[in-house]
Residue frames as a rotation matrix with the C-alpha (Angstrom) as fourth column:
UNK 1
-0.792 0.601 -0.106 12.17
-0.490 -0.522 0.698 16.41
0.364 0.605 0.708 0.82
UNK 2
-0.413 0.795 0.444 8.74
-0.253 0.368 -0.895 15.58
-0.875 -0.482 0.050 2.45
UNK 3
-0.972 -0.199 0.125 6.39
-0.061 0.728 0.683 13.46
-0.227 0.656 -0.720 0.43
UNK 4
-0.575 0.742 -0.344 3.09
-0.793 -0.609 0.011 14.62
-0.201 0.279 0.939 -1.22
UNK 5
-0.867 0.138 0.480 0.10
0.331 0.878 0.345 12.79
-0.374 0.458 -0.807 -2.04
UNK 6
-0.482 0.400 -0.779 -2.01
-0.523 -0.845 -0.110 14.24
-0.703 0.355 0.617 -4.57
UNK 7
0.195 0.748 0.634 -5.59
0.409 0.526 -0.746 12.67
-0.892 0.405 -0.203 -5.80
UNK 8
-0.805 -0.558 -0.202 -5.62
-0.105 -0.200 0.974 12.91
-0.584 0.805 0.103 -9.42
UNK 9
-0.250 0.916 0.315 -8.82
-0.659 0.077 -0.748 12.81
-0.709 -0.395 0.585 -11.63
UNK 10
-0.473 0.099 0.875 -10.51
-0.017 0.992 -0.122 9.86
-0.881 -0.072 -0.468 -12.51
UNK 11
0.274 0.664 -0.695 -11.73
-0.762 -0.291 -0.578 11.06
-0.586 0.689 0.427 -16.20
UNK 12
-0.005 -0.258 -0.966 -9.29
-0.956 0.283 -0.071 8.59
0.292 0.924 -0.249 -18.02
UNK 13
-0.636 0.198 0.746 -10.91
-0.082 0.944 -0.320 5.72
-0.768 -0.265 -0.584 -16.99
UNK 14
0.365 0.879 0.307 -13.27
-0.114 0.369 -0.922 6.32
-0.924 0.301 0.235 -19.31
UNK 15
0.356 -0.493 -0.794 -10.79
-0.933 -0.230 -0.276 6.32
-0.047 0.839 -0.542 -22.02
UNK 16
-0.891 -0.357 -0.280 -9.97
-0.412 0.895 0.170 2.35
0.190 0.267 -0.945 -21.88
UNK 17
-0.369 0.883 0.290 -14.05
-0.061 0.289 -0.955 1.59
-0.928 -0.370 -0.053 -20.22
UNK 18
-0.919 0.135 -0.371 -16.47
-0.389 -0.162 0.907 0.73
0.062 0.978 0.201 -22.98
UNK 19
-0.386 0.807 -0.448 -19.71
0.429 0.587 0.687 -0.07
0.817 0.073 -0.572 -23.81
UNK 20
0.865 0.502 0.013 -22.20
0.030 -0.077 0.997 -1.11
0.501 -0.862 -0.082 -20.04
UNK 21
0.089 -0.594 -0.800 -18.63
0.972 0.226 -0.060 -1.07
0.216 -0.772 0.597 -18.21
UNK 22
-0.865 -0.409 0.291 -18.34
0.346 -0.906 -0.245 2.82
0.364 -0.111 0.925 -18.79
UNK 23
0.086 0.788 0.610 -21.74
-0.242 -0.577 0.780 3.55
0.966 -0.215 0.141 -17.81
UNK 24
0.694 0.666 -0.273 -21.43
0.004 0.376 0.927 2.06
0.720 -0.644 0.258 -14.99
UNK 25
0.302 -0.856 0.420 -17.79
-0.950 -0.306 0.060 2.87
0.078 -0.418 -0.905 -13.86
UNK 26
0.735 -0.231 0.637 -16.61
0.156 0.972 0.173 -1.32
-0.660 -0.028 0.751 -14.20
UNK 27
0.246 -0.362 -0.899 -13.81
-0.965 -0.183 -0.190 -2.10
-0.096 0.914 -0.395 -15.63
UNK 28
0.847 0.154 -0.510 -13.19
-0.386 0.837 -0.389 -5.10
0.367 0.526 0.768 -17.63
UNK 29
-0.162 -0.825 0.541 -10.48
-0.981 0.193 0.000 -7.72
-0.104 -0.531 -0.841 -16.01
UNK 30
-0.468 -0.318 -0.824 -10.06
-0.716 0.683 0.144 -11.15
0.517 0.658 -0.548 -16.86
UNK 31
-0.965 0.215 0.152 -11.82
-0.045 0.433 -0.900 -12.58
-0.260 -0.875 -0.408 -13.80
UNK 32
-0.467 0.739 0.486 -14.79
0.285 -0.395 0.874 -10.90
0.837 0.546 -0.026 -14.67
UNK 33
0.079 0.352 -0.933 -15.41
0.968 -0.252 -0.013 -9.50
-0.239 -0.902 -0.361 -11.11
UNK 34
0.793 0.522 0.314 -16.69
0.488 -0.853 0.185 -6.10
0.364 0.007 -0.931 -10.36
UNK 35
-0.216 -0.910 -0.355 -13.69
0.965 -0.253 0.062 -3.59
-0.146 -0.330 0.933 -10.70
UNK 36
0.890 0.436 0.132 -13.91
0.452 -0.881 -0.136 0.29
0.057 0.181 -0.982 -10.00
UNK 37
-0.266 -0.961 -0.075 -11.43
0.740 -0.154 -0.654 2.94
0.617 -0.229 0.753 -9.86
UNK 38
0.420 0.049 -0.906 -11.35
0.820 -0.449 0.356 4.29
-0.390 -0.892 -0.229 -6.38
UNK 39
0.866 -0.353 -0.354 -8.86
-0.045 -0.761 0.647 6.69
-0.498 -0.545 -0.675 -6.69
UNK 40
-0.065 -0.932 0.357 -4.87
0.777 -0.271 -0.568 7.79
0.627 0.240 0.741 -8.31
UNK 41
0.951 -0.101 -0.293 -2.65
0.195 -0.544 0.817 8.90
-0.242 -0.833 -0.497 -6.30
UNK 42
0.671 -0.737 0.083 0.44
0.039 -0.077 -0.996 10.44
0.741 0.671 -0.023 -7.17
UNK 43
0.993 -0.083 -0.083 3.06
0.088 0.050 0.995 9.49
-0.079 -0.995 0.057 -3.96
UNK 44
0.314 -0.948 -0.062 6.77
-0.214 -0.007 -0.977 10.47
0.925 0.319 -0.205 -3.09
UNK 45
0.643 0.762 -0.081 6.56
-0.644 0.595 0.481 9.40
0.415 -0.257 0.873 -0.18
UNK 46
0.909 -0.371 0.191 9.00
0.333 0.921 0.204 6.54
-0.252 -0.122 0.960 -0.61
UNK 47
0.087 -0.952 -0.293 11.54
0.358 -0.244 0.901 8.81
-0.930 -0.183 0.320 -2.10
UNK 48
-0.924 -0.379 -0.056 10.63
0.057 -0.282 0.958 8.56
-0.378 0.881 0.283 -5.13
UNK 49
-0.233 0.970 -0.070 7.22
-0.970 -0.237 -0.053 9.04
-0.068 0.055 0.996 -7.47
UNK 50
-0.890 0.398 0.223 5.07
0.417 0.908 0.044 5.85
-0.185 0.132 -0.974 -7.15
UNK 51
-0.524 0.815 -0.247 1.62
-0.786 -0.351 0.508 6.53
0.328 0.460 0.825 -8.85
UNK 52
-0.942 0.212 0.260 -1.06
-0.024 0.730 -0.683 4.46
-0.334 -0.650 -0.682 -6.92
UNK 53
-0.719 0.466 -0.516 -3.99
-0.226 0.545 0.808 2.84
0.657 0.697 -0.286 -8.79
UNK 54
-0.970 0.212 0.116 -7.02
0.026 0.567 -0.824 2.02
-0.240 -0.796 -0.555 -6.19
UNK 55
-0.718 0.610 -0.336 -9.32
-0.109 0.378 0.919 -0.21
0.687 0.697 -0.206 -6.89
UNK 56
-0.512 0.105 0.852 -12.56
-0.757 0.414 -0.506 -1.40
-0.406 -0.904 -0.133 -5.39
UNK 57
-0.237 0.049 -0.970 -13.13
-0.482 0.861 0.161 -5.08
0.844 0.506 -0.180 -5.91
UNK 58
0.346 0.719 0.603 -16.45
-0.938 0.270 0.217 -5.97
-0.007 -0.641 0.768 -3.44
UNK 59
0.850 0.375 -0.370 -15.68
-0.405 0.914 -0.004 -9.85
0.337 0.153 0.929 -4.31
UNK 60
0.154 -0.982 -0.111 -12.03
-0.346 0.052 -0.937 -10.02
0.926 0.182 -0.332 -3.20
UNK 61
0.223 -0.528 0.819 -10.81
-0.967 -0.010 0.256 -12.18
-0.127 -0.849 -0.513 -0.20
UNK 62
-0.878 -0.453 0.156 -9.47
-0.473 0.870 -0.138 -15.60
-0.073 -0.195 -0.978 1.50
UNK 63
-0.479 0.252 0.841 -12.94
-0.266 0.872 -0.412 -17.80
-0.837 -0.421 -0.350 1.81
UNK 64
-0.526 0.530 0.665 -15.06
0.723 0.690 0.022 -20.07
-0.447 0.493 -0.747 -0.44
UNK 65
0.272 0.749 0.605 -16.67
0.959 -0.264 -0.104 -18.23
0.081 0.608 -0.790 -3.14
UNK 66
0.567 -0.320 -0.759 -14.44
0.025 -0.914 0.405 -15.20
-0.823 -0.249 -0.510 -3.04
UNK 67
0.864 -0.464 0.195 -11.96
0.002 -0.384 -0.923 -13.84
0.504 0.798 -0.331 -5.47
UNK 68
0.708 -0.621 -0.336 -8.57
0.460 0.045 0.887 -14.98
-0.536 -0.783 0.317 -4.08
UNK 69
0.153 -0.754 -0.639 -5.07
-0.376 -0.642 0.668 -12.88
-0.914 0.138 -0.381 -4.22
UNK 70
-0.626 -0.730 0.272 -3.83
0.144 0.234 0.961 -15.59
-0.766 0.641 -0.041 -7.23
UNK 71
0.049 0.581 0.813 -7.07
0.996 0.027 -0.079 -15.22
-0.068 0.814 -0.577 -9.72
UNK 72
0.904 0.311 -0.292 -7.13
0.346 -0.935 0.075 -11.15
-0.250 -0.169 -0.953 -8.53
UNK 73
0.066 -0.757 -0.650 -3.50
-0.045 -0.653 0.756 -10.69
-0.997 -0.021 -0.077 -9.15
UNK 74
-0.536 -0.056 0.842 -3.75
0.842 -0.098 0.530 -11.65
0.053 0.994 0.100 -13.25
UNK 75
0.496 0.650 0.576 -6.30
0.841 -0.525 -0.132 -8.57
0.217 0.549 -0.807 -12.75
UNK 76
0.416 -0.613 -0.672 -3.98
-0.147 -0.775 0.615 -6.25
-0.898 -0.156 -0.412 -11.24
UNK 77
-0.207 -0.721 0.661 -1.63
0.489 0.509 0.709 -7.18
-0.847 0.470 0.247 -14.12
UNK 78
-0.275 0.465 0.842 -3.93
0.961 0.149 0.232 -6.61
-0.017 0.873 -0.488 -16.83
UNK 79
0.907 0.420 0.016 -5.21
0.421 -0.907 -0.016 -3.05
0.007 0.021 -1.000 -15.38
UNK 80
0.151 -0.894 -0.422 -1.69
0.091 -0.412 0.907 -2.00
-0.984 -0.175 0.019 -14.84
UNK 81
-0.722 -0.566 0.398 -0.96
0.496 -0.022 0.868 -2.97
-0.483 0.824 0.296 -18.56
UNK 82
-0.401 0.575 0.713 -4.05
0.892 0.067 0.448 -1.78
0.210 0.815 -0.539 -19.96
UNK 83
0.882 0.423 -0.207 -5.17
0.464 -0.707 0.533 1.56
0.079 -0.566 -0.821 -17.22
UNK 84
0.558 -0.629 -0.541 -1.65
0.478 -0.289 0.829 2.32
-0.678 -0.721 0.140 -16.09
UNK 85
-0.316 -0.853 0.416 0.70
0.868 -0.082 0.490 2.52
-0.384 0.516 0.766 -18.92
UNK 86
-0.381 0.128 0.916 -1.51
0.728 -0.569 0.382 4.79
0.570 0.812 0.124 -20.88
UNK 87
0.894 0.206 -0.398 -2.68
0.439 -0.586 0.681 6.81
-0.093 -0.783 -0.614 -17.83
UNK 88
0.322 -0.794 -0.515 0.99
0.595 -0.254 0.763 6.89
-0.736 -0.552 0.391 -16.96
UNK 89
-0.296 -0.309 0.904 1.76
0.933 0.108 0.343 7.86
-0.204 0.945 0.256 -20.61
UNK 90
-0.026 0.553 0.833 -0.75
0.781 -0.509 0.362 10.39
0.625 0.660 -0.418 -21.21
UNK 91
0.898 0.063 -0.435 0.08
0.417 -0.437 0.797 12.18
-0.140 -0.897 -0.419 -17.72
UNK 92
0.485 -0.855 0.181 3.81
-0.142 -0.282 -0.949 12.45
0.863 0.435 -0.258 -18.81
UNK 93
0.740 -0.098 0.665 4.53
-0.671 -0.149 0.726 11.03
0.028 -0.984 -0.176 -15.65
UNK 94
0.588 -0.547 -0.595 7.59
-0.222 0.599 -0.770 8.88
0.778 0.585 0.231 -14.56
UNK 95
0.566 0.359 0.742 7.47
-0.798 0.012 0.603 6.90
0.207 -0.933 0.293 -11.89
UNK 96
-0.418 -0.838 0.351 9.58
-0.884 0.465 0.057 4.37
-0.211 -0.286 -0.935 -10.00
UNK 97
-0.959 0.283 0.020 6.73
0.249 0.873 -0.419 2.55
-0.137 -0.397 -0.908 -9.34
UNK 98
-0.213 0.972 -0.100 3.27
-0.518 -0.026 0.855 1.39
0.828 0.234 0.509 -10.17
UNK 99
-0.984 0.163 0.078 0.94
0.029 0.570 -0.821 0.06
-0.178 -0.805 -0.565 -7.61
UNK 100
-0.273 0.881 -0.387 -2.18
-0.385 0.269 0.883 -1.48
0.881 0.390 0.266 -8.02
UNK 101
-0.962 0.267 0.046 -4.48
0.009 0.199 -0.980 -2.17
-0.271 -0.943 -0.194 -5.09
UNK 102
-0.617 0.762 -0.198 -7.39
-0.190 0.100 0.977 -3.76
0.764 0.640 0.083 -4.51
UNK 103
-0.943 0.209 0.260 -9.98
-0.320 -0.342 -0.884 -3.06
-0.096 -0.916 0.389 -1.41
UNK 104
-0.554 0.759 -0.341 -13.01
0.782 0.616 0.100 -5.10
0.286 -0.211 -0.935 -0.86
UNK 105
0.674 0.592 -0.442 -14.94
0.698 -0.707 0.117 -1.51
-0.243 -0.387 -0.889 0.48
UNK 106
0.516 -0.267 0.814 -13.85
0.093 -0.927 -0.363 2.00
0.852 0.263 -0.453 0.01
UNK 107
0.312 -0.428 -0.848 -10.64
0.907 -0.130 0.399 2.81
-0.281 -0.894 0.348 2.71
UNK 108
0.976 -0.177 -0.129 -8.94
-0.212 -0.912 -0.351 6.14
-0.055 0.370 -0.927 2.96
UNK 109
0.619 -0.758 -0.208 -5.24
-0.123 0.167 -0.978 5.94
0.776 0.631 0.010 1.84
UNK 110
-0.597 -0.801 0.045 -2.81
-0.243 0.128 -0.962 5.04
0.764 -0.585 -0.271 4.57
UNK 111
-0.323 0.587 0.743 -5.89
-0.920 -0.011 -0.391 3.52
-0.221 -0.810 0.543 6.95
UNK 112
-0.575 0.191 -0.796 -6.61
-0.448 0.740 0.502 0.11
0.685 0.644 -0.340 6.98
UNK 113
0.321 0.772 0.549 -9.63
-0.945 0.304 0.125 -2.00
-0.070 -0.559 0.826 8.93
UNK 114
-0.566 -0.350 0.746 -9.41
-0.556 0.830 -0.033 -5.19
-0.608 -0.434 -0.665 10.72
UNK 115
0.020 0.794 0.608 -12.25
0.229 0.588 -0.776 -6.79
-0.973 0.154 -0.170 8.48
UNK 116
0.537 0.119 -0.835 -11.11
-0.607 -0.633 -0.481 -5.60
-0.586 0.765 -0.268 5.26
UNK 117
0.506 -0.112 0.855 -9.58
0.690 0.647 -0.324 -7.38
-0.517 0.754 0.405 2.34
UNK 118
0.885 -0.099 -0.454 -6.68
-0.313 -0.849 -0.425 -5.84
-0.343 0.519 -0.783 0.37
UNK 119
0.549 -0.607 0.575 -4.47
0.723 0.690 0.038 -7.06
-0.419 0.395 0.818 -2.11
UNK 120
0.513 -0.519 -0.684 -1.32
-0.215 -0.849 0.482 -5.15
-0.831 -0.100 -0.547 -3.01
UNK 121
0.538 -0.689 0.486 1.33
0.834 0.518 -0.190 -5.31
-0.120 0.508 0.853 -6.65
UNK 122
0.596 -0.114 -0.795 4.05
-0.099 -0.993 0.068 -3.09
-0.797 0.038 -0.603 -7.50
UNK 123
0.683 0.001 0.730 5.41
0.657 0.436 -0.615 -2.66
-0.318 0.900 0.297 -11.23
UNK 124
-0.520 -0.663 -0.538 8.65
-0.053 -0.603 0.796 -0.75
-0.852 0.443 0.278 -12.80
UNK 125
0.855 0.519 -0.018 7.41
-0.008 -0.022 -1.000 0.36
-0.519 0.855 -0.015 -16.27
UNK 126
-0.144 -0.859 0.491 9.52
0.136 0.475 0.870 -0.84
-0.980 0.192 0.049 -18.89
UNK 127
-0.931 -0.077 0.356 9.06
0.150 0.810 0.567 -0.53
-0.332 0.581 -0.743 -22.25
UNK 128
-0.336 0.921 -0.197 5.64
-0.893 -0.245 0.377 0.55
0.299 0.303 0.905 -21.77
UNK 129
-0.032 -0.023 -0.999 5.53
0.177 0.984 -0.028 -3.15
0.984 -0.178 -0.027 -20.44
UNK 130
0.607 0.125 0.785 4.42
-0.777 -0.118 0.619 -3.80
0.170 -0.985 0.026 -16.41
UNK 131
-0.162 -0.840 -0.518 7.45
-0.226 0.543 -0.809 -5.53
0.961 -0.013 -0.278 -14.80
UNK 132
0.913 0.301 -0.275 6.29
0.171 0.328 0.929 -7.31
0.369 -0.895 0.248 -11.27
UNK 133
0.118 -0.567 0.815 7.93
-0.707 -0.624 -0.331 -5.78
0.697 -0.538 -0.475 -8.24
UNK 134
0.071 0.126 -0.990 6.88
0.650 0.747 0.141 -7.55
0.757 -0.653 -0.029 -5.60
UNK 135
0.127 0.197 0.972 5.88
-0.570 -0.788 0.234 -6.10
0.812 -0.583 0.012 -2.47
């Protein structure tokens, strides 16, 4: 079976956004850095359905005064439990995998620049609970 990927829209973001984060497409994340949703993607792909989550998070990389992978991955965490589940939930959807990604600039899916920044997690839902995968 070939493997589809199929944007999804981005209305039920505004269903967990609140307040100056929803005007402004931000969502809230423990860091308190500037998160957007890019994009859901619904992928088989791998064999099976992985729903993909893409963020962009301008502040995200390796030097001084960035947002590094270990402070950015409690926010993956947190949007998974708090964006994903009920996304995933309210989609009726039922997926191997969750995947959260975060992209310093806007990339198209499966393209990736030499000067970018991108941090990857994948999650089994459990429970309603995100279970780290590990990519």
């Amino acid at each position: 079976m070939q493997g589809w990927v199929c944007a999804l829209a981005i209305a039920a973001v505004g269903v967990l956004a609140s307040g100056s984060a929803q005007a402004t497409n931000l969502l809230p994340v423990p860091s308190g850095q500037p998160v957007e949703l890019s994009d859901v993607l619904l992928d088989t792909n791998p064999g099976e359905l992985w729903v993909r989550f893409r963020f962009i998070a301008p502040k995200i990389g390796s030097t001084a005064g960035r947002i590094t992978y270990d402070i950015a991955v409690v926010d993956m965490e947190h949007l998974c439990e708090t964006l994903a589940v009920p996304y995933v939930a309210q989609h009726e959807l039922v997926p191997a995998r969750v995947v959260i990604s975060f992209s310093d600039r806007p990339l198209e899916f499966g393209t990736s620049e030499p000067d970018a920044t991108q941090f990857f997690e994948a999650y089994r839902l459990e429970k309603s609970q995100c279970i780290w995968e590990g990519l």
